[in-house]
N, C-alpha and C positions, 0 to 999 in steps of 0.2 A: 962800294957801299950800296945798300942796299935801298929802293926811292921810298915815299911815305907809304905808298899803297899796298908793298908789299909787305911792309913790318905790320900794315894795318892787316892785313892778311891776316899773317902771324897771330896776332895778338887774339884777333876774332876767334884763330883755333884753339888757342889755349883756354878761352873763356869759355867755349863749348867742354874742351875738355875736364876744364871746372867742375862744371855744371855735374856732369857725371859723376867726379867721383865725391864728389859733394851727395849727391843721391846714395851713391853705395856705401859713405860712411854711415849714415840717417838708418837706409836700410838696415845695415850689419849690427847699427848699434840697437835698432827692436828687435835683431833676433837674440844677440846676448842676452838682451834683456828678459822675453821668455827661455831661453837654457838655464841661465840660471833659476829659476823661477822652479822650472820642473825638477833640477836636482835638488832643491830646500824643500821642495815636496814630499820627495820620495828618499832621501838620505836616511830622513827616520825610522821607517819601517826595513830599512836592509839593513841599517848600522843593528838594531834589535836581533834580528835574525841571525847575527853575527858573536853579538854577546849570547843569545842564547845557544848556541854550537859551542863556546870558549866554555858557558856554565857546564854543560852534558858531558865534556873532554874530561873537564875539571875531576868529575864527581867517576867518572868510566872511562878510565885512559885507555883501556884494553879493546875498547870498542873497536871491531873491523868493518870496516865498509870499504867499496870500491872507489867512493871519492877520495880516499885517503893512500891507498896503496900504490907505492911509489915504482913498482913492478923492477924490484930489485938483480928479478932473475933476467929480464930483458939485456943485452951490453947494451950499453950510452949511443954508440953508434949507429946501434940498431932502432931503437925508438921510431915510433912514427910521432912527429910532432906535427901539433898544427898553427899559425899563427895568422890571429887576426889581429888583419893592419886598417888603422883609421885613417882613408884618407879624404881629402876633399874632390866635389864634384868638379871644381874650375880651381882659374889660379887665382892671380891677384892675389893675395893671401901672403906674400911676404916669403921667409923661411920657413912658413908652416910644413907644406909639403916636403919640402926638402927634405928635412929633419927627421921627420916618420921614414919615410922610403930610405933612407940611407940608414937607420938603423935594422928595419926589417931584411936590407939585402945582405947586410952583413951574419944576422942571424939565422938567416936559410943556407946560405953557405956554408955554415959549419955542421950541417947533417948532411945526409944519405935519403933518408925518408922524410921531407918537409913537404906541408903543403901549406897553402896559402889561402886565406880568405878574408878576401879584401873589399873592406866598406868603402864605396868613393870609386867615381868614373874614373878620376885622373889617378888614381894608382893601378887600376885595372888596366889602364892604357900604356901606363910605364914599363908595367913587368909583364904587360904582354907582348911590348918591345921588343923586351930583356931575354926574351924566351922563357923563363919562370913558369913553372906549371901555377895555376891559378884557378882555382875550384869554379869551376863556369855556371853553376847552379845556385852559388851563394852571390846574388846578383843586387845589391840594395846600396838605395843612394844613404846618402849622412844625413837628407832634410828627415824632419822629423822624425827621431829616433824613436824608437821602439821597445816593450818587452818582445814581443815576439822575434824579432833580432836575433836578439841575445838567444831564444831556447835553441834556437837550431842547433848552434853547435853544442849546446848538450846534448841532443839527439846524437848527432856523430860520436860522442866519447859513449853514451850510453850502449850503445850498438858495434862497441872495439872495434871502430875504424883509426883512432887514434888512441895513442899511449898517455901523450903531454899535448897541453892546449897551452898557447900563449897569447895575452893581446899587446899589439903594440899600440899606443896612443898619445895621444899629448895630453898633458899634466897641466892646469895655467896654475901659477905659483899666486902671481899676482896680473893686474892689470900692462905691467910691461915682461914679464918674465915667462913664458912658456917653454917646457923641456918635453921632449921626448920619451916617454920610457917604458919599460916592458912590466907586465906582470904575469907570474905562473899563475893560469885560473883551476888548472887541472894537472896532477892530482894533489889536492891540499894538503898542505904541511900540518901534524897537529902542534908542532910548535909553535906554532902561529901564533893558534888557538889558548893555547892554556897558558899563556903569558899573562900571570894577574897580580897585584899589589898583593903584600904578604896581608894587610891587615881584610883580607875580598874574606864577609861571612861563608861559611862553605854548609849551605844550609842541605836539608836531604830530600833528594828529589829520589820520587818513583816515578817510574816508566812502563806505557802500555801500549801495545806486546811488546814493544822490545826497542831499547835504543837504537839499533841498525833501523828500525820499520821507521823511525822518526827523522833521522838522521838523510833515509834514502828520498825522505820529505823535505826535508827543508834545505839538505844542502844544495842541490839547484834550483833553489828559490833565491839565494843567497848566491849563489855562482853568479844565476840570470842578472840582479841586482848590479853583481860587482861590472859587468858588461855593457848595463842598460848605465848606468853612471861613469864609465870609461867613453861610450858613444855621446852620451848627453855634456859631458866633460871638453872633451873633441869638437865639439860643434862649438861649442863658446869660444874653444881658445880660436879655431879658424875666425870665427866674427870678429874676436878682437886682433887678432894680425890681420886682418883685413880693415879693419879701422883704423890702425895706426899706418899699412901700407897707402890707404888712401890718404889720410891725412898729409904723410910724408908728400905724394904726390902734389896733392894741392897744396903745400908752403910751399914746394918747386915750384909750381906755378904760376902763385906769385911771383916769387924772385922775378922768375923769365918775364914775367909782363913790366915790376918795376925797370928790369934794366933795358927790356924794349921801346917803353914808354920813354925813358930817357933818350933812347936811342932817336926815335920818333921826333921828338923836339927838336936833337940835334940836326936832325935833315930838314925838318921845315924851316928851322931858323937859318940853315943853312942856306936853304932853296931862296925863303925870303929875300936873304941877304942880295944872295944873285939878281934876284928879279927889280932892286932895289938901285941895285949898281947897276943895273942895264936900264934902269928907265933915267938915270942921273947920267950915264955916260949917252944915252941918245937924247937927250935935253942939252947936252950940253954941245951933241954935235950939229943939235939943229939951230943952238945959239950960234957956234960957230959959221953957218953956214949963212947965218941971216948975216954977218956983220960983211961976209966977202961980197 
């Protein structure tokens, strides 16, 4: 068993280690706090951009543009996809990381032409592990997300280096639920789009020069949007698995200290006891000694 000084040890490192992640819950929970913050900001102006594409679809279904075309003539196989994955800079973070990386490795496996571009040190580290080709130029941490992010890879599709773009990201449902999951950002479905309640007024819109000149406007305004709220999205849910990972940590910690603590008592009351019975049994040996 172990003597007092060393549980006392113990116990001191735990309380340091408190101390810690006591700091990175505090932390993590003011940056949730600005993420969300930015995406109630900016939700409004891209959810708009969004209806107004669904009204132009509505009114001009025949509309061609390049963000729309599904390059039917390409085979499945063949496709060059791209996929951006969200990951975090460090761990501590729980299942966060896991989650994303285990989906995105599963989804580059099933093509031929994938490539990778990956937000976040610690997925950049994993799948360059992994041997994964990993676009070395698209090099950006998760702190404070960005529009400018988000355009680059509009750039790459605009300039047919890829066919299909996908992001992978975390989703937070709620304050304990966060999932993993993909979205096509390129090239958009007009299903999507013209999905509207039968009684939607279907009022008449003109257009100048031309729906395509409008359309080659705003839809990656609206791409960018869906990207820059997928990063800003991603950065919450990491803060909040990382509040709950530390949390977790510090109830551990407790425990470990109450049942140390108990521990502790037991060996001094223990040690006392000793010291107790040795000053009683040499009291009594030096009574004995007086009476010979």
């Amino acid at each position: 068993m172990a003597n007092t000084k060393e549980i006392q040890k113990r116990m001191k490192s735990i309380q340091d280690t408190m101390k810690i992640t006591n700091a990175m819950y505090m932390i993590s929970s003011s940056k949730l706090r600005v993420a969300k913050q930015k995406l109630e900001d900016t939700e409004p102006y891209f959810y708009s951009l969004q209806m107004a594409i669904s009204r132009f679809l509505r009114h001009i279904p025949d509309t061609e543009s390049r963000y729309f075309d599904q390059k039917t003539e390409i085979p499945d196989a063949e496709k060059r996809r791209g996929y951006i994955v969200i990951t975090a800079d460090k761990g501590l973070a729980g299942a966060y990381n896991h989650n994303v990386i285990k989906m995105a490795h599963e989804l580059f496996e099933q093509g031929n032409n994938n490539k990778l571009f990956v937000v976040g040190e610690l997925g950049r580290q994993y799948f360059a592990k992994e041997g994964l080709e990993v676009d070395t130029e698209f090099k950006y941490t998760v702190q404070n997300p960005s529009l400018h992010r988000a355009r680059v890879i509009m750039e790459l599709y605009d300039k047919g280096e890829l066919d299909e773009v996908y992001i992978v990201y975390t989703k937070m449902e709620n304050a304990f639920n966060m999932n993993a999951e993909k979205i096509q950002l390129l090239p958009l479905k007009k299903e999507d789009f013209m999905r509207a309640p039968i009684d939607t007024y279907q009022e008449e819109i003109k257009v100048e020069p031309s729906m395509e000149a409008i359309l080659e406007h705003v839809v990656p305004n609206c791409v960018t949007g869906i990207i820059y709220g997928s990063l800003v999205e991603s950065f919450a849910s990491e803060q909040n698995s990382r509040m709950m990972a530390m949390q977790t940590a510090t109830d551990s910690a407790k425990e470990m200290l109450q049942s140390l603590s108990i521990q502790y008592n037991r060996v001094r009351q223990a040690d006392i006891t000793q010291q107790i019975t040795e000053v009683i049994g040499g009291a009594k040996a030096q009574k004995n000694k007086k009476k010979k």
